[in-house]
C-alpha positions as CSV (number, residue, x, y, z in Angstrom):
1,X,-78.6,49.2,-47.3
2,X,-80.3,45.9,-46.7
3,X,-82.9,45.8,-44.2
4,X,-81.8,43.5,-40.6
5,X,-84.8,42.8,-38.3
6,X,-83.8,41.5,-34.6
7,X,-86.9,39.4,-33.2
8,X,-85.8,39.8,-29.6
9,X,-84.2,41.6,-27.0
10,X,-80.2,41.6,-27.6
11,X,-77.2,43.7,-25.8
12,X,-77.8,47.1,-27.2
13,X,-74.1,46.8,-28.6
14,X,-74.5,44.6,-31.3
15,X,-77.7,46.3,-32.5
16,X,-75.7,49.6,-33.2
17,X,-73.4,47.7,-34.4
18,X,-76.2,46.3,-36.8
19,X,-77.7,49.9,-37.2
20,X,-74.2,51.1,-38.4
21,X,-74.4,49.7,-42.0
22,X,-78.3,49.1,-42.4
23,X,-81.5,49.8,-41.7
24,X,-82.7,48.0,-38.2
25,X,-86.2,46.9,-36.8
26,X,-85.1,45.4,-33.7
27,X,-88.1,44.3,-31.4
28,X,-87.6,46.2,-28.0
29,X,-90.2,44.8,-25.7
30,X,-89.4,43.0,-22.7
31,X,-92.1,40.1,-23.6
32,X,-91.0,37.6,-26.7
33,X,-92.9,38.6,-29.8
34,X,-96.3,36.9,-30.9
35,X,-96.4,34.9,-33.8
36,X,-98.3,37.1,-35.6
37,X,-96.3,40.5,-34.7
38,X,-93.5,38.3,-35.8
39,X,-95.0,37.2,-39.1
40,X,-95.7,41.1,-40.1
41,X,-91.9,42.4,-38.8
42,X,-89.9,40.0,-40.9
43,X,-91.4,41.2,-44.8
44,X,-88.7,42.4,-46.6
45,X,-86.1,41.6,-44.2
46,X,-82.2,40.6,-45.7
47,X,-81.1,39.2,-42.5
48,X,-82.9,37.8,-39.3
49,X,-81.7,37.6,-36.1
50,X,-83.4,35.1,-34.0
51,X,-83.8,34.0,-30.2
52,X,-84.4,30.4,-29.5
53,X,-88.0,31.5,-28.4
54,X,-89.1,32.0,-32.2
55,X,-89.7,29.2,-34.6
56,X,-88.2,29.2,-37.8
57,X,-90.0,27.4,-39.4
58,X,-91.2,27.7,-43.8
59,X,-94.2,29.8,-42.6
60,X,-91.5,32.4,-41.5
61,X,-89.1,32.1,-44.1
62,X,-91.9,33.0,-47.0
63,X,-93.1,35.7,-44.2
64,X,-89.8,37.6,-44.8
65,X,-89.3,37.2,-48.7
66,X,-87.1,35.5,-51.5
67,X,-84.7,38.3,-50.9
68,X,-83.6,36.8,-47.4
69,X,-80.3,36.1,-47.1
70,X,-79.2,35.1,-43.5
71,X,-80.9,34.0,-39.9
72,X,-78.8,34.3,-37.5
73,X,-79.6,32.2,-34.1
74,X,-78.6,34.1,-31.1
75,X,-78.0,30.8,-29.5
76,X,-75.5,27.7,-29.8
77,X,-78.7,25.3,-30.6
78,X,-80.6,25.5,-33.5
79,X,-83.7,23.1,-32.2
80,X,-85.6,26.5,-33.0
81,X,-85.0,26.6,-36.6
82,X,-86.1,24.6,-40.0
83,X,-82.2,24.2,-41.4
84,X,-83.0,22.2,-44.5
85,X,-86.1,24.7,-45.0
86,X,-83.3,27.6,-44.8
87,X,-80.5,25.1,-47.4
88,X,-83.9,24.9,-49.8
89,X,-84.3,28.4,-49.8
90,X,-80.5,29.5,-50.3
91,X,-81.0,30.8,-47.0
92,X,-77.4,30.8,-44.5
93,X,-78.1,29.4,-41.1
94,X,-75.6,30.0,-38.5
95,X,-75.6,30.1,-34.3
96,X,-73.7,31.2,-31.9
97,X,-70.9,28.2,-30.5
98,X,-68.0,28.2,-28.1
99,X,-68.4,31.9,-26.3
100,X,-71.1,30.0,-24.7
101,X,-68.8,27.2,-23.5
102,X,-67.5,28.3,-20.0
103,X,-71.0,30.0,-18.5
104,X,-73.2,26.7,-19.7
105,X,-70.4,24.7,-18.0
106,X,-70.4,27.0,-14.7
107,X,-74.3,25.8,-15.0
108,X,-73.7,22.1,-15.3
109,X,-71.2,22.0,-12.5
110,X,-73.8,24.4,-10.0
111,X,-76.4,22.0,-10.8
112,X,-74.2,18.8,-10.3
113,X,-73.3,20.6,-6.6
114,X,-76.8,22.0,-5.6
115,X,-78.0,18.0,-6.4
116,X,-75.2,15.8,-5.3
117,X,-75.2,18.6,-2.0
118,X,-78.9,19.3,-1.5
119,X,-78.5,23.4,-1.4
120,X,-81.6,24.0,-2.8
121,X,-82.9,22.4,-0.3
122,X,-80.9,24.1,2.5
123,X,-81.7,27.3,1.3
124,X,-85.3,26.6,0.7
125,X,-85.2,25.3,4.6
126,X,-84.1,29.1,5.5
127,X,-86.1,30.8,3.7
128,X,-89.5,29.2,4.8
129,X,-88.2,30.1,8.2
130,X,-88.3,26.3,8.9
131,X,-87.0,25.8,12.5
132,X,-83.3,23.8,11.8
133,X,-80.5,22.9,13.6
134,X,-77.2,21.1,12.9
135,X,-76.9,17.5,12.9
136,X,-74.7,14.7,11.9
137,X,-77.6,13.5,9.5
138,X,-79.1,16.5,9.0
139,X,-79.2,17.3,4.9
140,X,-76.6,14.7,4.4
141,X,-75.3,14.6,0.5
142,X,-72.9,13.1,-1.9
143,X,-69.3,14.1,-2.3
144,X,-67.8,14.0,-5.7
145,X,-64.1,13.0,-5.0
146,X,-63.7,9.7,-6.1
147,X,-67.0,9.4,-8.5
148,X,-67.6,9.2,-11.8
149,X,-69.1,12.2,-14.7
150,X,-70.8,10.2,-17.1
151,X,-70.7,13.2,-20.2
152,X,-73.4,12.9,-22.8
153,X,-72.3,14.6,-26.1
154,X,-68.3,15.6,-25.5
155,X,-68.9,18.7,-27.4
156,X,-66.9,22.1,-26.0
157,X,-69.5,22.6,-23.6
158,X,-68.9,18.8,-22.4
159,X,-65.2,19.2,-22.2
160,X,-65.3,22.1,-20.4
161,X,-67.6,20.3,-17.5
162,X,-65.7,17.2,-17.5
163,X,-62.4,20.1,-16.5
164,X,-64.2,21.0,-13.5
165,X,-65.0,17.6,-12.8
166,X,-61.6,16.5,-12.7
167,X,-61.0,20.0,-10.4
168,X,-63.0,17.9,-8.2
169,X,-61.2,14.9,-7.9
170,X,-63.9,13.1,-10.3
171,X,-62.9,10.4,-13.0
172,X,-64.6,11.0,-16.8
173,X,-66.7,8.8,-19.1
174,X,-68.4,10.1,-22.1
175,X,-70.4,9.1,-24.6
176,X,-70.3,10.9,-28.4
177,X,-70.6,10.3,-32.2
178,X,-66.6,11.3,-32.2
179,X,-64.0,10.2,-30.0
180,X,-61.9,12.7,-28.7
181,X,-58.3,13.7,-29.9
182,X,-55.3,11.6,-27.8
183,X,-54.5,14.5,-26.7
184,X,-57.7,16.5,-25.1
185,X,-58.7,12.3,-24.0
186,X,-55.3,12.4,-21.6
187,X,-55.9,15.4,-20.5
188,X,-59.2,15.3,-19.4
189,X,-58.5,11.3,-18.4
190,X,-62.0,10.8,-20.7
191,X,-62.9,6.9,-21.7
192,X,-64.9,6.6,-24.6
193,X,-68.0,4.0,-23.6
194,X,-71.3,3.2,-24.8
195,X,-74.1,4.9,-23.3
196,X,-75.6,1.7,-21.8
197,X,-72.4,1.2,-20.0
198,X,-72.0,5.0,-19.1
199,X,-75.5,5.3,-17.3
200,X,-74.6,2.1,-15.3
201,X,-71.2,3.3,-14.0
202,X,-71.7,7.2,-13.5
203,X,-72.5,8.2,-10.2
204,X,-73.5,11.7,-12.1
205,X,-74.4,11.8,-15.7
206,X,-74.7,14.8,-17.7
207,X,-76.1,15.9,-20.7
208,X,-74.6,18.3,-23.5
209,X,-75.7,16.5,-26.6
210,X,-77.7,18.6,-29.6
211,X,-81.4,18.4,-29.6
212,X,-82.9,16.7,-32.7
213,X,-85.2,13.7,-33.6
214,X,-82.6,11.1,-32.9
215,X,-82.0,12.3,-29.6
216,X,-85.7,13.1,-28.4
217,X,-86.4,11.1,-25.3
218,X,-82.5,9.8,-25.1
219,X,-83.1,9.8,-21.5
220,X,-86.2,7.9,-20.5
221,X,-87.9,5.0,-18.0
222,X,-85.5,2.6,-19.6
223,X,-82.5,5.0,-19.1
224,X,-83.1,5.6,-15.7
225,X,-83.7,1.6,-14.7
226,X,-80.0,1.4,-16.0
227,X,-78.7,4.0,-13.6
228,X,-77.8,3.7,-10.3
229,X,-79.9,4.5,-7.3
230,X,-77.4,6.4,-5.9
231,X,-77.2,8.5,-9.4
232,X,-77.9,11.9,-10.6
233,X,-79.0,13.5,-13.8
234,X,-78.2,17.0,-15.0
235,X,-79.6,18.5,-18.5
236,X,-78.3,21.7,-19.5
237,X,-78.4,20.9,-23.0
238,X,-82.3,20.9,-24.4
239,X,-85.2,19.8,-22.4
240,X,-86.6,17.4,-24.6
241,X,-83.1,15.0,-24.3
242,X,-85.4,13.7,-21.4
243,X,-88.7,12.2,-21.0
244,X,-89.4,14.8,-17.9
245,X,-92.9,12.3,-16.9
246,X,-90.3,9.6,-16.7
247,X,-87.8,11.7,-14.9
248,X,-90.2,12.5,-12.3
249,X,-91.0,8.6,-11.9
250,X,-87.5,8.0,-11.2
251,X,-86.8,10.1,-8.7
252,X,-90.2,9.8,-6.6
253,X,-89.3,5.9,-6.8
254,X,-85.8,6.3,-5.8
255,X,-84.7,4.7,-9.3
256,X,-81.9,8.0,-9.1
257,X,-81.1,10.0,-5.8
258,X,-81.9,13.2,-7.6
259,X,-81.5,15.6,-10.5
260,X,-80.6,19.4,-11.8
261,X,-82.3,21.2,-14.9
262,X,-81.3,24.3,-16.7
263,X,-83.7,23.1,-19.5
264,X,-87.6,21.6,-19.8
265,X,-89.4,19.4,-22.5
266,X,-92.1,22.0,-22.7
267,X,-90.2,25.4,-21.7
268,X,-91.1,27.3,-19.4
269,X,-94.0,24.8,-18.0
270,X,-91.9,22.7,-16.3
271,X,-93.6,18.8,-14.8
272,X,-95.8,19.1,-11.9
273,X,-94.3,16.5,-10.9
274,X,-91.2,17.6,-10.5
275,X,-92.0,20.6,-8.8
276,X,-93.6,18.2,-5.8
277,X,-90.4,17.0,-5.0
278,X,-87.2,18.1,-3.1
279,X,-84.5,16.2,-5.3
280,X,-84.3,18.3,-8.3
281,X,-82.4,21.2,-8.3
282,X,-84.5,23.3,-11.1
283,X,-83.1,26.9,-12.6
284,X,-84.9,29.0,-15.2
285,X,-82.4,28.4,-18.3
286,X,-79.6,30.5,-17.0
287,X,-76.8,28.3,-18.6
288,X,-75.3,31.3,-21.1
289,X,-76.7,34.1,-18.8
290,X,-73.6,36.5,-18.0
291,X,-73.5,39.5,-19.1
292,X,-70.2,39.1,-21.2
293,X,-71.7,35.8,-22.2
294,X,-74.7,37.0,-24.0
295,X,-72.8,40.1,-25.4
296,X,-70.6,37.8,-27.3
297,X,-73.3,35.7,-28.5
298,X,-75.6,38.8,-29.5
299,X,-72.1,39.9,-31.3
300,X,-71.2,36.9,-32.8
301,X,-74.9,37.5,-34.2
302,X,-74.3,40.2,-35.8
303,X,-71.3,39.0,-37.1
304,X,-72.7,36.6,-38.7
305,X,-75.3,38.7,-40.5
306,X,-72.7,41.5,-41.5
307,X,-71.0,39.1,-43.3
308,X,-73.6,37.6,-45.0
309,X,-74.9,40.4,-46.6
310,X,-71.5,41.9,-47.3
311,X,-71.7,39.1,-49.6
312,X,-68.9,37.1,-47.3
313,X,-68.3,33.5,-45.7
314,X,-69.9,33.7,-42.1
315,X,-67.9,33.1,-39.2
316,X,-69.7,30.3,-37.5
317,X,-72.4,29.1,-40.2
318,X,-74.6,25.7,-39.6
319,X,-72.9,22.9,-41.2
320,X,-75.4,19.9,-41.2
């Protein structure tokens, strides 16, 4: 019986599922776990199973022991872990892709409505008790029928947005290291363009790129000159994709009409400066939260870890 040690909260499901085979020490707490509870927890462990929150870093690794096997990311991104410190180590790394897909998009697409449609701003006006009344100019936004979704990253999370953009009568652009297949292209009427080109055509531009040095400050002062002033920006990828001090720049000057974040450089401080203005539409990373939607992730988890240690190939393993 190897020993499994889950450093966060997860659907209570997959940790009997865990407890079923081997021996469990799944943190319970509603809080994240300190770096130093952490540090102690993980000695011994086979197999970890890990929450974006905690770093996985070498420190952690040699924490836990030569006898680790497995960290399993409860997460599609993997920002949070040391990958080539896990390949040095003979350590699997694997996450949590495509169950995901559909909730993050539902995200992207509320965030490109409650910008492009000022609602958080309507429903800050009624709960303030602000006195209102209707008007021909009164809260006025844009409509999406007709415009352009500039995708960042056309990744399954990507595709799945640019669907609901074409629900709503948008045309698709994207940017990616790959181009689509003919097929999935047609059907999502996606153009392959270069990302200068994209942020100076879409009249909304959203992220779903991967996190990692290369794309660190993708989106910055120099981005958001290119884009239209009549452009938005949504990130539901990682926060640091985009410089936020820029971001807030823009959309105080009027460089971009206005913006929507699941994600922050610096999660969960968010800018000041973005908090002082009425053009962002900001949520608390709630891009994968459904219940069914983290239930398959904290399952796909443990699948991951089970087969690991039953000495088997993993079902979604990192491949870098």
């Amino acid at each position: 019986m190897s020993k499994i040690v889950v450093t966060g909260r997860i659907p209570e499901v997959a940790v009997e599922r865990l407890r079923a085979e081997h021996e469990v020490d799944a943190w319970s707490a509603a809080e994240a776990i300190s770096r130093e509870e952490l540090l102690a927890r993980v000695a011994g462990a086979d197999a970890l199973l890990t929450l974006l929150t905690e770093r996985v870093d070498a420190e952690l690794l040699n924490a836990a022991g030569p006898q680790l096997k497995v960290v399993a990311n409860v997460a599609v991104g993997y920002d949070n872990v040391d990958v080539p410190a896990c390949t040095a180590r003979g350590i699997i790394a694997t996450n949590t892709p495509g169950v995901l897909t559909e909730a993050t998009a539902d995200v992207a697409f509320a965030l490109i409505l409650m910008a492009t449609r000022r609602t958080g701003e309507g429903e800050r006006v009624i709960r303030s008790g602000q006195p209102w009344k209707w008007g021909m100019f009164y809260l006025l936004g844009s409509g999406l029928q007709g415009k352009t979704l500039g995708v960042v990253g056309m990744g399954g999370i990507g595709q799945a947005t640019a669907r609901r953009a074409r629900a709503f009568g948008m045309d698709v652009i994207y940017q990616s290291r790959s181009e689509l297949a003919p097929e999935v292209a047609a059907e999502l009427g996606a153009r392959r363009v270069e990302l200068d080109e994209l942020l100076a055509t879409a009249d909304v531009v959203s992220l779903h790129c991967p996190y990692s040095p290369a794309t660190h400050h993708l989106i910055g002062a120099e981005q958001f000159a290119a884009m239209r002033d009549s452009a938005y920006l949504v990130n539901t990828a990682r926060g640091p994709i985009v410089d936020e001090a820029a971001l807030a720049d823009a959309l105080r000057d009027g460089q971009i009409a206005g913006a929507g974040l699941d994600v922050y450089e610096h999660e969960p401080q968010v800018h000041p400066g973005l908090l002082e203005l009425d053009n962002v539409a900001l949520l608390p990373h709630l891009g994968s939260a459904t219940v069914e939607t983290r239930t398959a992730m904290a399952n796909l988890a443990a699948d991951n870890a089970l087969a690991v240690l039953a000495g088997t190939q993993p079902p979604t393993p990192i491949e870098k």
